[in-house]
C-alpha positions in Angstrom: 119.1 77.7 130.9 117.0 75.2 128.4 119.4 72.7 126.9 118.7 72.4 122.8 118.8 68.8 122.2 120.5 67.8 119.1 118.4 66.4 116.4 119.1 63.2 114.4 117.7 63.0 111.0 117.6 59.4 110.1 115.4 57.0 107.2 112.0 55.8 108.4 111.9 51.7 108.4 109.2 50.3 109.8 105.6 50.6 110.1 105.6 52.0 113.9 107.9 54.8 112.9 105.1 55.6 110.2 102.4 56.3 112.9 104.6 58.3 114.3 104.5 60.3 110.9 101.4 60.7 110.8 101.1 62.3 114.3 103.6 65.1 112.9 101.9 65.4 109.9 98.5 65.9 111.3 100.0 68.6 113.7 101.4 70.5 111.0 98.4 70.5 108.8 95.3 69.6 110.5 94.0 67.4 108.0 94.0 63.6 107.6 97.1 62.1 107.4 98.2 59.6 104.7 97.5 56.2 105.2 100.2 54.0 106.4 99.8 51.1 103.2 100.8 54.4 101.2 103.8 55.3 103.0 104.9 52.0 103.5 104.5 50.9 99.8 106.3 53.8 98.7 109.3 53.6 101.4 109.3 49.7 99.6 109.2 50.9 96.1 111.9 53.1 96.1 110.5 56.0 97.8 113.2 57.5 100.7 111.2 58.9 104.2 113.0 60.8 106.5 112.2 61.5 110.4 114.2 64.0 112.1 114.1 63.1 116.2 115.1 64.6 119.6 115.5 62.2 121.2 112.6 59.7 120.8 110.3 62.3 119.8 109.6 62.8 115.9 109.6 66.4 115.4 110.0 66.1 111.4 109.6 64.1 108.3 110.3 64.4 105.0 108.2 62.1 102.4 109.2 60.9 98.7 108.4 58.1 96.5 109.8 56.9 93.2 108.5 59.0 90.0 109.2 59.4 86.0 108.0 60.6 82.5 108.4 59.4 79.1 112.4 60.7 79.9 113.9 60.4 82.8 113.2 58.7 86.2 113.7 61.2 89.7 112.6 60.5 93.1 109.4 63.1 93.8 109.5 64.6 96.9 105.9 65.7 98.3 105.9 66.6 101.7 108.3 68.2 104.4 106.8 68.7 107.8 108.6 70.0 111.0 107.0 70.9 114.2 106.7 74.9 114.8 108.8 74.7 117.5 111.9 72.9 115.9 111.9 75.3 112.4 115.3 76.7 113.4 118.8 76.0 112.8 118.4 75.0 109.6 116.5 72.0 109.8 114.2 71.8 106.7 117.7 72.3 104.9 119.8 69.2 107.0 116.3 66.9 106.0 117.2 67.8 102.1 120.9 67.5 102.1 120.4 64.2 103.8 117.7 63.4 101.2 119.9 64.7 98.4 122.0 62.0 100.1 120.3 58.9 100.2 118.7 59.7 96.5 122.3 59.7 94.7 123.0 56.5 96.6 119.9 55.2 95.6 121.3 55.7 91.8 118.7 58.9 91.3 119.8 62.0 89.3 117.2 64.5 90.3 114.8 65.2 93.0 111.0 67.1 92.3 108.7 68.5 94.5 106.5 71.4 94.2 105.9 74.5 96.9 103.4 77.8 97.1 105.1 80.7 95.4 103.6 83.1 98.0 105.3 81.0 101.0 108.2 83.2 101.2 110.4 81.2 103.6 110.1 78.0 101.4 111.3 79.7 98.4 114.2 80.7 99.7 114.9 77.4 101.1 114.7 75.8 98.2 115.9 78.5 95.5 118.5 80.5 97.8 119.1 77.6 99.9 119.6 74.5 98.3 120.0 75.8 94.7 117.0 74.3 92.9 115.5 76.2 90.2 112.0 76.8 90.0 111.2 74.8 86.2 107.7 75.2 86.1 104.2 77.4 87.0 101.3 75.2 87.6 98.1 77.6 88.2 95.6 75.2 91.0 97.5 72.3 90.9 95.7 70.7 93.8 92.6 71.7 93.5 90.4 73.0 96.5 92.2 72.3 100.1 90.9 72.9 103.0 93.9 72.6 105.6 95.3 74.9 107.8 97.8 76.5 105.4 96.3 76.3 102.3 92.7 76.9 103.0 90.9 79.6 100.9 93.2 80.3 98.2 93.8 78.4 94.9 96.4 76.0 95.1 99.5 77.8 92.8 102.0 75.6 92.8 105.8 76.0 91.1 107.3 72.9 90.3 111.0 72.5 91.4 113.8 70.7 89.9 116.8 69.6 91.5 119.9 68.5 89.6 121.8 66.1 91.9 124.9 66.1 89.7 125.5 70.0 89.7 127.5 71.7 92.5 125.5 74.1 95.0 125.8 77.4 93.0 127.3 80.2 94.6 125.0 82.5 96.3 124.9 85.6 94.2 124.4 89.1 96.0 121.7 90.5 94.0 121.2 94.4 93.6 117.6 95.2 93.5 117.4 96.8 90.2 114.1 99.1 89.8 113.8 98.9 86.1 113.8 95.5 86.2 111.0 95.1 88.8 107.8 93.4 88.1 105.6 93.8 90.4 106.4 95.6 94.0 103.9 96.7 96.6 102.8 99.8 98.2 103.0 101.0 102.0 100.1 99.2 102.5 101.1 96.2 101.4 99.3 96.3 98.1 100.6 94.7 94.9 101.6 96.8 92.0 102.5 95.7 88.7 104.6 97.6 86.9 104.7 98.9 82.9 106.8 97.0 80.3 106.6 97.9 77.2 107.8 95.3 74.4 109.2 91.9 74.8 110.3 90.1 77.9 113.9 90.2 76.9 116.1 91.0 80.2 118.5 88.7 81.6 116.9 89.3 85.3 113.6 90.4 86.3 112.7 90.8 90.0 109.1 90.0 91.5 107.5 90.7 94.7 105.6 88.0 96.9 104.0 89.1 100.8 107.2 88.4 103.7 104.3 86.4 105.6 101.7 85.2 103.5 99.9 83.5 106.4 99.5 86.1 108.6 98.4 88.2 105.7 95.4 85.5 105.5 94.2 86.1 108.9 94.3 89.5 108.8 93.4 91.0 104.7 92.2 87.6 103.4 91.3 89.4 100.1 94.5 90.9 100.0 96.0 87.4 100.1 93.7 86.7 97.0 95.0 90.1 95.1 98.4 89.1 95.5 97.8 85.2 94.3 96.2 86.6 90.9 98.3 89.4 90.3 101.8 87.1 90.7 99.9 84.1 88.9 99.9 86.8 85.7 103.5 87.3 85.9 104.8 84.3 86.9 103.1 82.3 84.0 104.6 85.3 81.3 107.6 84.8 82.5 107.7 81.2 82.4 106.1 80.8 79.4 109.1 83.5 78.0 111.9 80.8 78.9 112.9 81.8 82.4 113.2 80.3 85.6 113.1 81.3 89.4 116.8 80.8 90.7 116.5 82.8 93.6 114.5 84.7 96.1 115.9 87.9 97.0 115.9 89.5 100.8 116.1 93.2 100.6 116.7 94.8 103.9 114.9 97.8 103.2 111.7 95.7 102.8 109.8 94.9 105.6 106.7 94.0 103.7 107.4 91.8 100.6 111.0 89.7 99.1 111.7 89.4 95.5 111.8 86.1 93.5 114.8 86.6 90.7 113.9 85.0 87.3 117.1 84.4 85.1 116.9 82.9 81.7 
């Protein structure tokens, strides 16, 4: 029987702890990693790096540095990264509550970071999850990238906040209501919008994103593309209408596709 080694999440202090960093995050995205005089001036500035180990190995890290605007300042947090192997049991989750952590005793109020709203199972870490809200739709944020996971498709980006200082809400069981749906899919997959007449004025509107958006690369890349368009439509109305993502929605009698729920 294999023995599961338990994982210690711990903060990064030195410089030989950042190479081993780097070794994780080129594994995850197979792209040049950033350089250590980064990392380290950001761990010394008021930035808070993570590395979750078993044993000696580094199977994780979680990267943020010190940010603000003209109101308020929050720690920005850019980059989780865990090994495919060791994304069970919660892990990505223990790495945020222990950032969460570290950031209130570090005298921060709110943590930032932004994610792909097509990558299913981050959304529902960090809407379902943690409780973060989803503040913001930012349409190519990055640019052009050419890693492993976000090669080929623009770079759609929702900006999430996280208010340090509220409870974790309550997870709310969510009945998938179909006049409220935005966009579903066919049995093929497909996207479909759907027809609203009038105003956005609901209190709850449900919208579909791809269950696995990376294998749906490999296998319909133009597919991939249809869905990033068609959900970049509807994600900036509704944003731009005063609502926010709060939750991503699992229905059992999908296979295919979950549902983002946007509240005002």
């Amino acid at each position: 029987m294999r023995i599961i080694q338990t994982i210690e999440i711990r903060e990064i202090t030195t410089i030989e702890e950042l190479h081993q960093l780097q070794q994780v995050e080129r594994a995850v995205w197979e792209m040049p990693s950033i350089p250590i005089h980064q990392t380290f001036t950001a761990m010394k500035n008021g930035g808070i790096i993570l590395g979750a180990y078993s044993g000696e190995k580094m199977v994780g890290f979680l990267y943020s540095f010190a940010g603000f605007d003209s109101n308020s300042i929050y720690l920005c947090s850019h980059m989780l990264g865990i090994l495919p192997e060791y994304r069970k049991a919660d892990l990505g989750v223990k790495m945020k509550l222990k950032q969460a952590q570290l950031a209130k005793g570090k005298g921060y109020d709110m943590i930032t970071w932004t994610f792909d709203p097509l990558e299913s199972k981050n959304a529902y870490l960090n809407l379902h999850k943690l409780g973060a809200i989803g503040a913001v739709y930012q349409a190519n944020h990055y640019g052009d990238l050419n890693d492993k996971l976000n090669q080929g498709l623009p770079t759609d980006r929702i900006l999430v906040k996280w208010d340090l200082n509220k409870s974790t809400k309550k997870h709310e069981n969510h009945s998938l209501d179909t006049g409220k749906v935005l966009l579903t899919a066919d049995k093929f997959g497909k996207p479909i919008a759907s027809e609203v007449t009038g105003t956005l004025s609901a209190n709850k509107w449900f919208v579909a994103i791809p269950r696995d958006i990376q294998t749906m690369k490999r296998t319909d890349f133009e597919l991939a593309k249809e869905w990033r368009y068609q959900t970049r439509v509807i994600f900036q109305q509704l944003f731009a209408a005063g609502y926010q993502a709060t939750d991503l929605f699992v229905d059992m009698n999908e296979n295919l596709i979950s549902f983002y729920v946007f509240t005002k």
